[in-house]
LUMMARMI-725028 format. One record per atom (N, C-alpha, C, O, CB): x, z, y; atom name; residue in three letters; residue number from 0. Coordinates in Angstrom, 2 decimals. Atoms other than C-alpha are relative to their C-alpha. Glycine has a CB too. Layout:
% LUMMARMI-725028
+---------+---------+---------+----+-----+-----+
:    east :      up :   north :  a :   r :   k :
+---------+---------+---------+----+-----+-----+
:       X :       Z :       Y : CA : ALA : NUM :
...
+---------+---------+---------+----+-----+-----+
% end
This chain:
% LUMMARMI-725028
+---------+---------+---------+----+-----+-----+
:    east :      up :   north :  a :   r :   k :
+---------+---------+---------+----+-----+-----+
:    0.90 :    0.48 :   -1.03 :  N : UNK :   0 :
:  115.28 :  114.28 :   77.65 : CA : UNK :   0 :
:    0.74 :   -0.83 :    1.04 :  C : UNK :   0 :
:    0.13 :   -1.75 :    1.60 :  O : UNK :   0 :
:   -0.70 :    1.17 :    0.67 : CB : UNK :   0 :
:   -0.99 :    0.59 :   -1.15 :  N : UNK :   1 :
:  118.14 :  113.08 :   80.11 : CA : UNK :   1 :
:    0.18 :   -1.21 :   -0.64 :  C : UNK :   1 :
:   -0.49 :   -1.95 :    0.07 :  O : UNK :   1 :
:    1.50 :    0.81 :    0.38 : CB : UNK :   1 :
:    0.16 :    0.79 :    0.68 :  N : UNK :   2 :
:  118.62 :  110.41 :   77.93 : CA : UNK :   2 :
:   -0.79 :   -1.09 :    0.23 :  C : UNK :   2 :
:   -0.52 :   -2.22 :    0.62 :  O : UNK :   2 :
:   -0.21 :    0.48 :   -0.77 : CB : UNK :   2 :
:    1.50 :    0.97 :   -0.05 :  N : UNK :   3 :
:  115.11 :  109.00 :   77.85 : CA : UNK :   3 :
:    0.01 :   -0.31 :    1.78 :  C : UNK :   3 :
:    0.05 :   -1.49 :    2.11 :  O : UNK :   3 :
:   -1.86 :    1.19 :   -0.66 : CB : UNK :   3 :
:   -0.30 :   -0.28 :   -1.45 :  N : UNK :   4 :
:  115.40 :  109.52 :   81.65 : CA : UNK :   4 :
:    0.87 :   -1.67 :    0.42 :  C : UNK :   4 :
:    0.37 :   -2.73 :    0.80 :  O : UNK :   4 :
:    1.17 :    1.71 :    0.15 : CB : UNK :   4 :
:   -0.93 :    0.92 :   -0.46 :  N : UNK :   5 :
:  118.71 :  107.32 :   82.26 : CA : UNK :   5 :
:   -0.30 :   -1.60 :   -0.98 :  C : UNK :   5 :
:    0.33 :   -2.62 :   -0.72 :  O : UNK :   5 :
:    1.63 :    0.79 :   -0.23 : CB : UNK :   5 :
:    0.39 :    0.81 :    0.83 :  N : UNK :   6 :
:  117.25 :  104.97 :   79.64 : CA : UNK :   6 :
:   -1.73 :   -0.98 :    0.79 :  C : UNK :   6 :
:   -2.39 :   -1.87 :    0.27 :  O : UNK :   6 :
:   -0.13 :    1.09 :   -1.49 : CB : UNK :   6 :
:    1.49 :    0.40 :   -0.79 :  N : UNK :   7 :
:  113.91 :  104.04 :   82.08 : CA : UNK :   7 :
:    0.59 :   -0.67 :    0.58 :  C : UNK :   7 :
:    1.58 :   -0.43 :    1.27 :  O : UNK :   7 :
:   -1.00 :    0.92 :    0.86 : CB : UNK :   7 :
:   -0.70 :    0.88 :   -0.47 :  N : UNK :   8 :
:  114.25 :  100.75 :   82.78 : CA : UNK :   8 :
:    0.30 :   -0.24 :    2.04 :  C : UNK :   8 :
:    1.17 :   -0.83 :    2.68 :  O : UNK :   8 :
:   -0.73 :   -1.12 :   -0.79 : CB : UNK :   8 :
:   -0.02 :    0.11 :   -1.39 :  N : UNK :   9 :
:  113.33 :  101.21 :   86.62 : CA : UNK :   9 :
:    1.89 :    0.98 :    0.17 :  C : UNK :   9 :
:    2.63 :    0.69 :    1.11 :  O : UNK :   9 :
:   -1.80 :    0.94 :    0.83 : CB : UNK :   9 :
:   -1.60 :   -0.64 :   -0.56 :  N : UNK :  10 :
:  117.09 :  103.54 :   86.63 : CA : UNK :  10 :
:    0.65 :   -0.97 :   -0.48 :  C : UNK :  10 :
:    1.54 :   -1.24 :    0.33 :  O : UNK :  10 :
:    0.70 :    1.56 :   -0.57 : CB : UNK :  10 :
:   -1.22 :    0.94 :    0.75 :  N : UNK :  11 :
:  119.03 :  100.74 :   84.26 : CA : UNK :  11 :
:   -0.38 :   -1.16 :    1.47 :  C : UNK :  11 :
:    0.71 :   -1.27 :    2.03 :  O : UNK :  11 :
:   -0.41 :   -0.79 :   -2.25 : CB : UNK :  11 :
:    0.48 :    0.85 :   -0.98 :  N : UNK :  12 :
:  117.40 :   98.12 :   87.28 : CA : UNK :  12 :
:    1.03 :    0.40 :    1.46 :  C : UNK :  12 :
:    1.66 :   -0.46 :    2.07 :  O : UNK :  12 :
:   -1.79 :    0.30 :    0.17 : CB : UNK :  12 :
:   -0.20 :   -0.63 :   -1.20 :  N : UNK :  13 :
:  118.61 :  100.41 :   90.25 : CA : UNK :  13 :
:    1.35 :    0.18 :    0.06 :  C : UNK :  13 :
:    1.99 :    0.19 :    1.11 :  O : UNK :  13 :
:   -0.73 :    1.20 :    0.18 : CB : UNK :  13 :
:   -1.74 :    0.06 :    0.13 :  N : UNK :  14 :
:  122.38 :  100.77 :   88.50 : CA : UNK :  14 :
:    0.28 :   -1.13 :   -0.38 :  C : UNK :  14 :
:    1.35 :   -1.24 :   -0.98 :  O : UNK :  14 :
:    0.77 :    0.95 :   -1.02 : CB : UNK :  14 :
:   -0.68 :    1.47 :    0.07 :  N : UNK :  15 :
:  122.52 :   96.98 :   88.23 : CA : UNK :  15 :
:    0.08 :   -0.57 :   -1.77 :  C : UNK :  15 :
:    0.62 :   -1.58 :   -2.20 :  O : UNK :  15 :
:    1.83 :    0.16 :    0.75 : CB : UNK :  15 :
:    0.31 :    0.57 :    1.31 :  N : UNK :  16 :
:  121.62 :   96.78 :   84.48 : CA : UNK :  16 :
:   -0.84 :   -0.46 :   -0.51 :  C : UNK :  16 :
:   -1.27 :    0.15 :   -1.49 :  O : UNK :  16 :
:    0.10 :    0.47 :   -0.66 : CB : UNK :  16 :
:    0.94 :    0.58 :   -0.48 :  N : UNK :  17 :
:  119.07 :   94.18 :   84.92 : CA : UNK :  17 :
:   -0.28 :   -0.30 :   -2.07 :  C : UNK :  17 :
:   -0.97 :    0.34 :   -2.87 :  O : UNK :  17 :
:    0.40 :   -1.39 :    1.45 : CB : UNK :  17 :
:   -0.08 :    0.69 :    1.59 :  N : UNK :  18 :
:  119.45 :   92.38 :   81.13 : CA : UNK :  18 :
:   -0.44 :    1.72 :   -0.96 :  C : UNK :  18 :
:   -1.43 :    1.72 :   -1.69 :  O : UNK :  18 :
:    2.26 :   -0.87 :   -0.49 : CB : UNK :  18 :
:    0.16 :   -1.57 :    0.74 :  N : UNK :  19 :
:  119.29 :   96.33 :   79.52 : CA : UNK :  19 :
:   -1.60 :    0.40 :    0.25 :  C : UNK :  19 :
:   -2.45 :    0.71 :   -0.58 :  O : UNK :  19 :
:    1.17 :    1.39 :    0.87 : CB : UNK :  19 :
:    0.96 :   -0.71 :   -0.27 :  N : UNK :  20 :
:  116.63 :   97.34 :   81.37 : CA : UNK :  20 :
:   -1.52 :   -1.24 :   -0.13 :  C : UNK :  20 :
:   -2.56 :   -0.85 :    0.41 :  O : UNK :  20 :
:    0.42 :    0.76 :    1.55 : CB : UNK :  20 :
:    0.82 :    0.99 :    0.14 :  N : UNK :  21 :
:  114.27 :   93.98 :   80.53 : CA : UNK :  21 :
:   -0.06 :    0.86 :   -1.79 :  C : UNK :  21 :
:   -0.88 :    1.59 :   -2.34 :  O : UNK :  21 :
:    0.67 :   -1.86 :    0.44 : CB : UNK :  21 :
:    0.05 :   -0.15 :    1.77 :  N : UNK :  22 :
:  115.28 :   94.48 :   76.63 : CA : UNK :  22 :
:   -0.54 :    1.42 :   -0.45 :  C : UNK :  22 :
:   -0.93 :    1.54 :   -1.61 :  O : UNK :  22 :
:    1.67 :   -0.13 :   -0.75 : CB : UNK :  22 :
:    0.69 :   -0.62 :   -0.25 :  N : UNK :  23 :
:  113.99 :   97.91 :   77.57 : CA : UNK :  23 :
:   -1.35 :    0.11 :   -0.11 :  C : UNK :  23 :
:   -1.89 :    0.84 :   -0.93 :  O : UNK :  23 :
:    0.28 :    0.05 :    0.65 : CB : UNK :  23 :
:    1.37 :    0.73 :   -0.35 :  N : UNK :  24 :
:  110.78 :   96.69 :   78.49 : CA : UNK :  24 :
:   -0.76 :   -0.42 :   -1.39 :  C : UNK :  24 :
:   -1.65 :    0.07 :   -2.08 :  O : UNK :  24 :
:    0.31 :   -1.44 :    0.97 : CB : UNK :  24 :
:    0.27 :    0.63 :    1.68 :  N : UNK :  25 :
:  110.43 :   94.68 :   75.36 : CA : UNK :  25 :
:   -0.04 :    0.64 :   -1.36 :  C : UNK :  25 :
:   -0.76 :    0.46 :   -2.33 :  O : UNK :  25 :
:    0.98 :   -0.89 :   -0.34 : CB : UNK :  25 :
:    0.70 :   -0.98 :    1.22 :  N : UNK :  26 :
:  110.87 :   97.25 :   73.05 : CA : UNK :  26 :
:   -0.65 :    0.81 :   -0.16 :  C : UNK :  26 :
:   -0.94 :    1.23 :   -1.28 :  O : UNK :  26 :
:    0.44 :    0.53 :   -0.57 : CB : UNK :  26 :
:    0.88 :   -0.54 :   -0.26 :  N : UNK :  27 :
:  108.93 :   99.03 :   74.15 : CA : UNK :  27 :
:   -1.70 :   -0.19 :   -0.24 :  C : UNK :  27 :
:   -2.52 :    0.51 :   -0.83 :  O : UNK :  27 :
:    0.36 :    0.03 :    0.91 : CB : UNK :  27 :
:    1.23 :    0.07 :    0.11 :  N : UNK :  28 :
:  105.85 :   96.83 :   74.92 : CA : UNK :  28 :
:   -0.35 :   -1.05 :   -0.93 :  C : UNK :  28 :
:   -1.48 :   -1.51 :   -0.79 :  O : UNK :  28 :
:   -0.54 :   -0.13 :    1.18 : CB : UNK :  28 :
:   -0.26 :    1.35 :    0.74 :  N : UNK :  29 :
:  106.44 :   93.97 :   72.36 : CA : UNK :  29 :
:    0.78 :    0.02 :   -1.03 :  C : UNK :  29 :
:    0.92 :   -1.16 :   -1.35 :  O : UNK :  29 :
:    0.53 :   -0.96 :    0.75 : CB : UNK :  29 :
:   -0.61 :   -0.10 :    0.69 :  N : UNK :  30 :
:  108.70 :   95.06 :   69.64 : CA : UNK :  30 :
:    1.41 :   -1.01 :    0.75 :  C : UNK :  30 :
:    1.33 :   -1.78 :   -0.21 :  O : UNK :  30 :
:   -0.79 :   -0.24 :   -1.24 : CB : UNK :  30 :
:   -1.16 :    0.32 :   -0.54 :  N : UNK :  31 :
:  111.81 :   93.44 :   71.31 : CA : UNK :  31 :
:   -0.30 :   -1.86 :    0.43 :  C : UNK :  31 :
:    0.55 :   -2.75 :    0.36 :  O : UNK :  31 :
:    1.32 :    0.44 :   -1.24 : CB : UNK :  31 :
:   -0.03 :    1.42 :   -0.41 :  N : UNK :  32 :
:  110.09 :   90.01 :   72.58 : CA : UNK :  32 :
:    0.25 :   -0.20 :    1.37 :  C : UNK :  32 :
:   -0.82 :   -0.07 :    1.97 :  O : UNK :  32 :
:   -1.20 :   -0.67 :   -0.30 : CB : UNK :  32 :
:    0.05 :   -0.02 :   -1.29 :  N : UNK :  33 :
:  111.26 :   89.57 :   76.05 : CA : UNK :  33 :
:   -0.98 :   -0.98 :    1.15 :  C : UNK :  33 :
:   -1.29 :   -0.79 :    2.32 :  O : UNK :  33 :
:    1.25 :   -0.16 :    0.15 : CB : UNK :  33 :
:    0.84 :    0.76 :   -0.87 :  N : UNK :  34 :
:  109.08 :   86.36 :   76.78 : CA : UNK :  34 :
:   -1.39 :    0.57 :   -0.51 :  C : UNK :  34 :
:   -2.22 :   -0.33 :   -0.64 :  O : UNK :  34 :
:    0.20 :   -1.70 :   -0.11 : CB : UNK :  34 :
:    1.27 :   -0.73 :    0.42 :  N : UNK :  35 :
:  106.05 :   88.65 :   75.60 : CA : UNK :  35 :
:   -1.00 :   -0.60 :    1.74 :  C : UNK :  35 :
:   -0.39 :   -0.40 :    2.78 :  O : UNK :  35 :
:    0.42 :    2.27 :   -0.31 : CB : UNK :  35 :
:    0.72 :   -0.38 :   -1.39 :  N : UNK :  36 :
:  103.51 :   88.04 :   78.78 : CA : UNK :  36 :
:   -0.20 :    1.03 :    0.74 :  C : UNK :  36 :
:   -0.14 :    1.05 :    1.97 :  O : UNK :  36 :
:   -0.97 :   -0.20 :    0.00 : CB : UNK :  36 :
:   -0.31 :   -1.67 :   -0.31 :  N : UNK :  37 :
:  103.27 :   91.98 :   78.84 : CA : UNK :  37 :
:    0.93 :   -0.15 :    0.58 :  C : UNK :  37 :
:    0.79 :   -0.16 :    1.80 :  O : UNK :  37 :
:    0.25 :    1.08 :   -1.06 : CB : UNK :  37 :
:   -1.62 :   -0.17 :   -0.56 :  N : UNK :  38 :
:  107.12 :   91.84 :   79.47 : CA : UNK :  38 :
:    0.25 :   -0.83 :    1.31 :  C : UNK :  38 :
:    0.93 :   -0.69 :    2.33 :  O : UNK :  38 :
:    1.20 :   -0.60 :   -1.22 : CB : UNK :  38 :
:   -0.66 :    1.10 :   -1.49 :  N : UNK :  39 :
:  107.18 :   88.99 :   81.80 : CA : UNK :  39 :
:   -0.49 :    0.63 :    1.18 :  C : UNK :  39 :
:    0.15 :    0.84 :    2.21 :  O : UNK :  39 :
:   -0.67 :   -1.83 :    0.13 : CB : UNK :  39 :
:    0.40 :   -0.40 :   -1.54 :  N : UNK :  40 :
:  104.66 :   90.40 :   84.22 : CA : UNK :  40 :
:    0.53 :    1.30 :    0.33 :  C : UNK :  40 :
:    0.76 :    1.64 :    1.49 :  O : UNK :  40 :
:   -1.61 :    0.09 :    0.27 : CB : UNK :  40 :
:   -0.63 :   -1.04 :   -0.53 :  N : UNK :  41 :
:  106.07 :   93.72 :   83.73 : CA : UNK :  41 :
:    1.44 :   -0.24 :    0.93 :  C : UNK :  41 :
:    1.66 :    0.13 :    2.09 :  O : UNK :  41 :
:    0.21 :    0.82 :   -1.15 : CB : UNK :  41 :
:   -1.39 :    0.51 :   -0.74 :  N : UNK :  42 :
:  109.61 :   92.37 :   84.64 : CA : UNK :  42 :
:   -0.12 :   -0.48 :    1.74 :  C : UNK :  42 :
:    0.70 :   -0.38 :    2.65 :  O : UNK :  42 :
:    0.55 :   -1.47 :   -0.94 : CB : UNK :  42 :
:   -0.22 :    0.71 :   -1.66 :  N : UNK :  43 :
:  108.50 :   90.70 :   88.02 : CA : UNK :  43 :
:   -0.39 :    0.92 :    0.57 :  C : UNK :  43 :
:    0.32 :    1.21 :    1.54 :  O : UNK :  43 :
:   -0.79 :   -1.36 :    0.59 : CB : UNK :  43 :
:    0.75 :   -1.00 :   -0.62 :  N : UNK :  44 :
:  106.36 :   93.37 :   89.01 : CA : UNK :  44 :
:    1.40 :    1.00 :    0.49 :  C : UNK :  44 :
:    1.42 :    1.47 :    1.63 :  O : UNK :  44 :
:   -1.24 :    0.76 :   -1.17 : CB : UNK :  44 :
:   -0.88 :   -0.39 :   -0.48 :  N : UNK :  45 :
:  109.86 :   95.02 :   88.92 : CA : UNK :  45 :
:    0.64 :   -0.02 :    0.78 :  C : UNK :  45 :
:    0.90 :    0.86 :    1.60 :  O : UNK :  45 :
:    0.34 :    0.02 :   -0.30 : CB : UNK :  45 :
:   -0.46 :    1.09 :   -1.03 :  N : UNK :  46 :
:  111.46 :   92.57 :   90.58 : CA : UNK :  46 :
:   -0.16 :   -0.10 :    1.55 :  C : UNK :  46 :
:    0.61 :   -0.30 :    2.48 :  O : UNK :  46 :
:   -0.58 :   -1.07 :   -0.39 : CB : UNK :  46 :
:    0.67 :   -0.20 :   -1.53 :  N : UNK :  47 :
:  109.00 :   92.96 :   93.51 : CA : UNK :  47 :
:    0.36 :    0.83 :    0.47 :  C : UNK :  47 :
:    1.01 :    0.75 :    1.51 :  O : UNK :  47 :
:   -1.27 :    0.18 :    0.26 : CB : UNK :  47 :
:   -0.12 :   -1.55 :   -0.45 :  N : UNK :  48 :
:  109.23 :   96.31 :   93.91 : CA : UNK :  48 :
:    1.47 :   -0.02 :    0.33 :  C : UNK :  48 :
:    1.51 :    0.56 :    1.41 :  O : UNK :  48 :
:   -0.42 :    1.26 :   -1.25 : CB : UNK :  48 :
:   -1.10 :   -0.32 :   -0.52 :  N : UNK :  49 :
:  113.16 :   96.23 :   94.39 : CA : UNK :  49 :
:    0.21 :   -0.96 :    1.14 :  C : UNK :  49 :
:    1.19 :   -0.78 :    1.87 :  O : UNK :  49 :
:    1.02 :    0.04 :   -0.98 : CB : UNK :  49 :
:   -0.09 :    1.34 :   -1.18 :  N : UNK :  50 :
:  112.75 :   93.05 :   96.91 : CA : UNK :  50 :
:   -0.26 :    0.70 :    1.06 :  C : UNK :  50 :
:   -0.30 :    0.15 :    2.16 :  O : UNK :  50 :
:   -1.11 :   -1.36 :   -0.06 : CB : UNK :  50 :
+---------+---------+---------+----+-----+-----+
% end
């Protein structure tokens, strides 16, 4: 479970593993497409939130 945990891209984001925690994203909601539209808006939405 700790794992899945340190593996959520909002923690890979917060320890500076921006690129990890996108490709994250993507396999998740897109089989590993990062310019998915899913992925993109998820990504900024991230983005915001740490701004």
């Amino acid at each position: 479970m700790l794992s899945t945990i340190f593996q959520s891209p909002r923690w890979l984001i917060s320890v500076g593993r921006k690129d990890e925690a996108r490709q994250v994203l993507a396999k998740y909601h897109r089989n590993g497409d990062v310019n998915a539209p899913l992925v993109v808006l998820e990504w900024q939405e991230y983005q915001s939130r740490r701004n």
